[in-house]
N, C-alpha and C positions, 0 to 999 in steps of 0.2 A: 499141410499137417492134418486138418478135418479132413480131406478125400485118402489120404493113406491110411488112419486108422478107420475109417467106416468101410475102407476097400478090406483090409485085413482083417477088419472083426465082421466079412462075410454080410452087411446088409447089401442088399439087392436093390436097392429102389433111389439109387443114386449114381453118377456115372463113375464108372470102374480107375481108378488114377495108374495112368499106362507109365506116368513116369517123370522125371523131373530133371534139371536143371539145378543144383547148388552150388553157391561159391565160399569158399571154405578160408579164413585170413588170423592170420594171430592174431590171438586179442580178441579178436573181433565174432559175434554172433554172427554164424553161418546166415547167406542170402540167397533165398531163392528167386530164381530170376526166371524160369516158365515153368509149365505143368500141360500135359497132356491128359486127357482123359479122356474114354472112350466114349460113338459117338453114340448117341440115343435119338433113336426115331421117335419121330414126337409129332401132334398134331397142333401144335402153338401153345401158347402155355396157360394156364388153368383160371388165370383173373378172363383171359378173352371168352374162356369156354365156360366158365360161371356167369357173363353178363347175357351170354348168347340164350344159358340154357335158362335165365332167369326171365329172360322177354319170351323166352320159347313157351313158356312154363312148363317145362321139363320135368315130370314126375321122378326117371329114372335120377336125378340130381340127389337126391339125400342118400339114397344108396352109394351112388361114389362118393360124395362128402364125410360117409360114415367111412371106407374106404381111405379115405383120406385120412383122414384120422386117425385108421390103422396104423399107415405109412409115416407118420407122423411118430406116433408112439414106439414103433417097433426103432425109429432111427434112434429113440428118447433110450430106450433100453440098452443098442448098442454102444453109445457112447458112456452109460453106466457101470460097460461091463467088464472094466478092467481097473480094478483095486491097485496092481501092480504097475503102473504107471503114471508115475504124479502129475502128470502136465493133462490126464485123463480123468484121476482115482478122485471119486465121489466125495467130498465133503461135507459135512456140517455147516449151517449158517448162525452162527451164536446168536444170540440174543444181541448182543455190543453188535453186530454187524447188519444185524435188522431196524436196529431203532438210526445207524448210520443211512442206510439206504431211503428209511422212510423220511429223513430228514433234507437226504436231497431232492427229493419226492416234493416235499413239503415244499420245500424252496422253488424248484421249476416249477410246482403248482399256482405260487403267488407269481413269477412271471408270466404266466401263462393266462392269467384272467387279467393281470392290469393291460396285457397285449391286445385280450379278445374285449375287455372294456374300451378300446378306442373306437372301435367299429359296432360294438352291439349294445355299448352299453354296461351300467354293472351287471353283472351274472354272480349268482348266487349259488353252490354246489352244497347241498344242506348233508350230514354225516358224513363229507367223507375224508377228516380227521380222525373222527370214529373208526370208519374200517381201516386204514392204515394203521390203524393200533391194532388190530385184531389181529394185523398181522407182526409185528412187535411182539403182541405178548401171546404168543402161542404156547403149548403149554409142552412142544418138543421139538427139539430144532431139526426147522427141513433140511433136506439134501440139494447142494448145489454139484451140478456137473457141466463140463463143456456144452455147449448149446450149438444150434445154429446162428444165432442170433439176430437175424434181418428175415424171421419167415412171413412170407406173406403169397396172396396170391400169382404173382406174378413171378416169384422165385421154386414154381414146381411146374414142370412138363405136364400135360397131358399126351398119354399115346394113343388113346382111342376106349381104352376100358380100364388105363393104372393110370399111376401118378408118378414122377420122380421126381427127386428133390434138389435143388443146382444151390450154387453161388454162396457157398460154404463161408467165406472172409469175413462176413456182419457186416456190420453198418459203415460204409465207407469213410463217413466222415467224422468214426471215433477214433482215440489213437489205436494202433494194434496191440498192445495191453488190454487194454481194455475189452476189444474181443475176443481176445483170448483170458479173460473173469470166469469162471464158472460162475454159477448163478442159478436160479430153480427151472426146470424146463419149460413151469406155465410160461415163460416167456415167449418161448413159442406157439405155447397154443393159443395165448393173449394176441399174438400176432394173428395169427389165421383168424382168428375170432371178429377182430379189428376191421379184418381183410374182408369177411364177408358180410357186414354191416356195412362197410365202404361200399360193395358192389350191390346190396341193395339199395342205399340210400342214392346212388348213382341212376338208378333205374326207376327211380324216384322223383326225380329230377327229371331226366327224359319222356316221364309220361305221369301227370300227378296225379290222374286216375289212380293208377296203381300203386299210389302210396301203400295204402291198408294192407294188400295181397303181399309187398315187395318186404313187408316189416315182416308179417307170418313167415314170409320164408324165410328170413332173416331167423329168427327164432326157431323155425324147424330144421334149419341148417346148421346151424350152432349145435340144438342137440342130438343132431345126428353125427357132426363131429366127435364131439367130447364120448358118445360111446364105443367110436371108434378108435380113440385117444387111448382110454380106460384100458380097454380088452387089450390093449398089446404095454403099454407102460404100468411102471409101481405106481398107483394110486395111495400117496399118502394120505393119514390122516391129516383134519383140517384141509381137505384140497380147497377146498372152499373161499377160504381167505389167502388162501396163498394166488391163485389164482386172482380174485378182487383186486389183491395189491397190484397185478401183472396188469391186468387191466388198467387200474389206475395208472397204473408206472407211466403204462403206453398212451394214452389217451392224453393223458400231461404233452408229450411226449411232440402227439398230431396236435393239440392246437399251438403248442411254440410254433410247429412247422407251420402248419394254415396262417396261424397271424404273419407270420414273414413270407409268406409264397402264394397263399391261394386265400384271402379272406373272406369270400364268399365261399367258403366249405368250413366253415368255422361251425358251422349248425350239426357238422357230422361228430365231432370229437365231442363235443358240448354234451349233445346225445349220450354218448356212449359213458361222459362222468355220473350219470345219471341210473345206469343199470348197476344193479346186484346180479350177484351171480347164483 
């Protein structure tokens, strides 16, 4: 469904959908059973060639990151761009539907510290009750639309000077309703964001000299993102908070997963409840 309408609404920066497979039954919601898409030459994909270009210290990196970010935004646009198609057409997030999300926010949040209290101790996250109200009470309600929904490093090609963007389904292990939510784009860009904090803090780790240098890039990378982000998508107002909440969302999100999978990376998520935007 995501690779037919980004093929049709003409973005470029994703593989072309050659074609599919459905099976059609009364009653019954139509099943797709494969998908073909064209292929894309590529030099491995972009989390390898961010840790590569991060030990490199690769100057040309924020330029393609800003790049990215383009690529990023312009995908944000085409999936805004058809009012005429409801399973597409842009939405309002009410108020009642804001103060619901930050509610489940709140809740994975208190799982989330009693999990990372068994191994660290209590931890402490001071305002960020506060910001999830900021994003509650906004003062106009944001637009939600179809997303990618699982963006992150690892889910974009590198071809040598672009980016493409794969693996369209979200987060495997939500129901398919639920990836298919419209919801605010920063969730994507909370991902990337996420995504490249992980591969500093990763290279951080492998060499703790380079703590200090590996965070600056972290933060010059991020803003070179988001201008990238900017120049091709609608920058609403309040981006601000809407974004904060995305981050928190996400951050909730990596320490549930760290406390059940990786509890020695528990310091990376922790971190990131920690930044304003």
């Amino acid at each position: 469904e995501m690779g037919e309408f980004l093929t049709l609404a003409g973005y470029e920066h994703a593989p072309r959908l050659v074609g599919s497979i459905t099976v059609e039954r009364a009653g019954r919601q139509p099943s797709t059973l494969g998908v073909m898409h064209q292929f894309t030459p590529n030099s491995g994909d972009a989390w390898s060639f961010t840790l590569d270009s991060l030990r490199a210290q690769s100057a040309r990196y924020f330029t393609l990151a800003e790049l990215l970010g383009r690529r990023v935004g312009q995908m944000h646009a085409a999936l805004a761009s058809r009012a005429d198609l409801p399973a597409f057409a842009p939405e309002p997030i009410t108020k009642e539907r804001r103060q619901a999300m930050v509610t489940a926010v709140e809740h994975s949040l208190d799982r989330a510290l009693t999990a990372a209290a068994r191994t660290r101790g209590q931890v402490a996250i001071p305002g960020v009750h506060e910001r999830l109200r900021r994003f509650v009470e906004l003062p106009a309600d944001p637009i939600a639309t179809r997303v990618h929904g699982d963006l992150h490093l690892g889910q974009v090609l590198f071809t040598g000077d672009d980016f493409v963007l794969i693996d369209f389904e979200g987060e495997p292990a939500r129901p398919l309703a639920h990836r298919k939510t419209k919801r605010p784009p920063f969730v994507d860009v909370a991902g990337m964001i996420r995504s490249f904090h992980y591969a500093a803090m990763t290279v951080a780790r492998e060499q703790p000299k380079e703590s200090e240098r590996a965070q600056a890039w972290y933060r010059n990378v991020r803003a070179a993102f988001l201008t990238g982000w900017k120049a091709a998508a609608a920058t609403p107002d309040n981006a601000e908070a809407i974004l904060d909440y995305c981050l928190l969302e996400k951050c909730v999100y990596e320490i549930n997963y760290e406390a059940d999978n990786r509890p020695d990376w528990l310091d990376i998520p922790l971190a990131g409840l920690l930044e304003t935007v």
